[in-house]
N, C-alpha and C positions, 0 to 999 in steps of 0.2 A: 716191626721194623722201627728204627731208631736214627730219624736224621737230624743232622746238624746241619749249624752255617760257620762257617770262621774265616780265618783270613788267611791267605795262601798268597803270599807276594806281591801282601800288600790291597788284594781285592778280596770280595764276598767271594765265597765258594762253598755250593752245597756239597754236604758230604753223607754217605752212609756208614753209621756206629757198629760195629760185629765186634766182640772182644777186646774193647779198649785200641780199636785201631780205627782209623777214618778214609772212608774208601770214595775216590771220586768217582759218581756216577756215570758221567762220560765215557770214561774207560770201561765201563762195563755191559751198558745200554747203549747203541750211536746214536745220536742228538741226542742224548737226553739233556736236560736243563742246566745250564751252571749254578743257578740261585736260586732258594726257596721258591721268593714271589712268578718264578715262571714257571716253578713244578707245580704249584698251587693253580696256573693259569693253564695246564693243561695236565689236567689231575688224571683224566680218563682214559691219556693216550700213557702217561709215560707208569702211572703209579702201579699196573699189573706185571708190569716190564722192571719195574724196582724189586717189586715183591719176588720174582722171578731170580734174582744176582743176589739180593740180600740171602735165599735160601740158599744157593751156591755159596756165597764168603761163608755161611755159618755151618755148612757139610767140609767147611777146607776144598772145595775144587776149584776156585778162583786162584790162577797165578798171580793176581792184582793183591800186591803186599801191604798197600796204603800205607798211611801216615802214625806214628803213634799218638793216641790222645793227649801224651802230658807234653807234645811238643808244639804243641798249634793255641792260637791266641777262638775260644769260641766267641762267638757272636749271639744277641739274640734269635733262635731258632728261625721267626720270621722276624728279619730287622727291618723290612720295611713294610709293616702292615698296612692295606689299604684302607682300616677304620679299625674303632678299639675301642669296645663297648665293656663295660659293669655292670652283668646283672645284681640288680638291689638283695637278692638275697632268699636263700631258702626260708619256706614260709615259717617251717618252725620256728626258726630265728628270729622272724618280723613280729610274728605274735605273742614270742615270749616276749620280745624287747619292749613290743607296746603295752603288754599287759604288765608288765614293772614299772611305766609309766604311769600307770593308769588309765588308757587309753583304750580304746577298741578298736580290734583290728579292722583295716582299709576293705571294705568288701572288691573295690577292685584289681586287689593284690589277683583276685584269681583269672582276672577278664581278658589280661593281654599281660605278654614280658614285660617288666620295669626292669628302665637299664638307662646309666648316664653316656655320652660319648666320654671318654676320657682321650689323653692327648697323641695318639699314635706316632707322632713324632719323637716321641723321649720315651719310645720303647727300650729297653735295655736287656744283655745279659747278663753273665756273670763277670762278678766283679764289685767296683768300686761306683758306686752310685752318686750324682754330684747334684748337693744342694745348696741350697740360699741360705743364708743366718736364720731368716725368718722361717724355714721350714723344720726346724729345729725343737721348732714352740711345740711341746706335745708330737712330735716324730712318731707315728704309727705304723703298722705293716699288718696286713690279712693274707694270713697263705690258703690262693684261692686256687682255680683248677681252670685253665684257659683252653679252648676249643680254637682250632683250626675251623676253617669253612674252604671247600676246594671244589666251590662249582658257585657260580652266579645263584642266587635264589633270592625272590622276595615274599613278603606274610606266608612263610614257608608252615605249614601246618605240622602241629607235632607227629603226625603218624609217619610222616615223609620226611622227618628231622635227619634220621639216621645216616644218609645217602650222603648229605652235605659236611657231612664231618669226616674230617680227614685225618684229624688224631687230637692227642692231648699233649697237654704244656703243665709243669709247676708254675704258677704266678702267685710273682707279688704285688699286691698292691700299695701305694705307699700313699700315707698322708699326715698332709701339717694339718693336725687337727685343730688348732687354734684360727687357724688362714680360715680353715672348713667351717666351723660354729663363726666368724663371724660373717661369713658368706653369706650364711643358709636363713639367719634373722632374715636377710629381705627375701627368703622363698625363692630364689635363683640360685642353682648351684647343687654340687660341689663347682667352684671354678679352680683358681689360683693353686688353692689346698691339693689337688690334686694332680694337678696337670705337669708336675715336673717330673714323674717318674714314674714308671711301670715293669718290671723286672720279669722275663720269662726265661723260660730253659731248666737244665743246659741242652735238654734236645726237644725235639715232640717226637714222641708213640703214638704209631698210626693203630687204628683200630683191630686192624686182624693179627696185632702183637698181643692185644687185650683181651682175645677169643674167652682163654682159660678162666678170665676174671668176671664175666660175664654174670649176671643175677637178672632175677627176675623183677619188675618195677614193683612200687608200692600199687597200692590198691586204685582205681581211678587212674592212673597213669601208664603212660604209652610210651616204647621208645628203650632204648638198650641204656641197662644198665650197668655198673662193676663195680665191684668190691675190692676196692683200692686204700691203699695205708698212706699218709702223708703227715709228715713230721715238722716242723720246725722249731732249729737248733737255735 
C-alpha cells in the first residue's frame, strides 16, 4: 500500500495511491484518519482496515474514483514528524571511511544505534527546497531510506524491531558541508549544517506492499530484510 499527504483545499489530507490516482480514506473506512500523523497514532485499529479498501481500489470494485496524482500539490508523506533521527551509517561504510583515514574502527559502532536528532521541523517534500547563502558552501545530499515507527516503543530490541515499522520513505538528506566541518572541530554536532532540511517521499510503502522483496539478513543479524533498487538522478 502506498499513502500520501497533500493538500485538498488548502489542508493536510491523507490519501491512498492505486494507479496514479489518490483515494481519501474516509470514504472508504468510516472514521478512518484524515492525516498521516493520526494514522500513525492509531496504526493497529485503522491500518488492517486500509489494507482491506486498498485491495478493493486495486481489484477495481471501489466506486470511490479519487483524485488524479498529477492534479494535487504532495506534501511530505509524514509532514509532521514527531522526532527525526540519522542513523550514522552502515558499518561497511564507517569502516571503509575510517580505514582511508587511517584510523581504526569505533568498537562501539556495534553496542548501540548511532544516530544524530536532525531538525523535524523542515521536513520537506517534493519540490523546491529553501536555503541560506551560507548552505550553498559545499551543498551535499545522501539518498538514504527513512522508516516510519507506528506504535509507541522504547530500547526496542532488534528481534521485536519489525512490528514497529510501518513502511518506508526515499530520503534525502541535505548538508552545508562546510556549516558541518566547522561544527564538528569542537566535537558538538552536526548542528546548523544540517538542520535546515530533510526531504522525504513522494509516498511511504507500508511493509506488506514489500512482501515480494523480502531477503534473508546477513549473517549475525535479525529482522526483515528487502532487496530494493534506489537511484539518484
Amino acid at each position: 500500500m502506498k499513502l500520501v499527504s497533500y493538500l485538498s483545499n488548502g489542508n493536510e489530507q491523507l490519501g491512498l495511491l492505486v494507479r496514479d490516482r489518490i483515494h481519501d480514506p474516509s470514504l472508504l473506512v468510516p472514521g478512518a484518519p484524515g492525516t498521516m500523523n493520526r494514522l500513525l497514532e492509531n496504526w493497529e485499529t485503522y491500518f488492517p482496515l486500509l489494507v482491506e479498501a486498498n485491495e478493493t481500489l486495486v481489484a477495481g470494485k471501489s466506486p470511490e474514483a479519487g483524485v488524479a496524482l498529477s492534479r494535487v500539490q504532495l506534501l511530505a508523506p509524514v509532514p509532521h514528524p514527531a522526532s527525526c533521527r540519522d542513523g550514522y551509517a552502515f558499518r561497511q561504510h564507517v569502516a571503509t571511511a575510517r580505514r582511508n583515514r587511517k584510523v581504526p574502527m569505533i568498537p562501539e559502532f556495534d553496542q548501540y544505534p548511532v544516530f544524530y536528532f536532525t531538525n523535524h521541523h523542515s521536513v520537506a517534500g517534493p519540490g523546491i527546497i529553501t536555503c541560506m547563502p551560507d548552505h550553498f558552501q559545499k551543498l551535499d545530499f545522501e539518498l538514504e531510506v527513512a522508516i516510519a515507527i507506528c506504535k509507541k516503543g522504547r530500547n526496542i530490541k532488534a528481534a521485536d524491531a519489525d512490528a514497529y515499522i510501518g513502511g518506508l520513505m526515499i530520503m534525502n538528506d541535505f548538508s552545508a558541508r562546510t556549516l558541518q566541518m566547522e561544527e564538528m572541530i569542537l566535537n558538538l554536532g552536526p548542528a546548523k549544517g544540517k538542520d535546515f532540511a530533510t526531504a522525504i517521499g513522494p509516498w511511504l510503502v507500508t511493509t506488506d506492499a514489500l512482501a515480494s522483496r523480502e531477503v534473508s539478513p546477513a549473517s549475525g543479524h535479525t529482522g526483515k530484510c528487502w532487496n530494493l533498487e534506489m537511484n539518484a538522478l
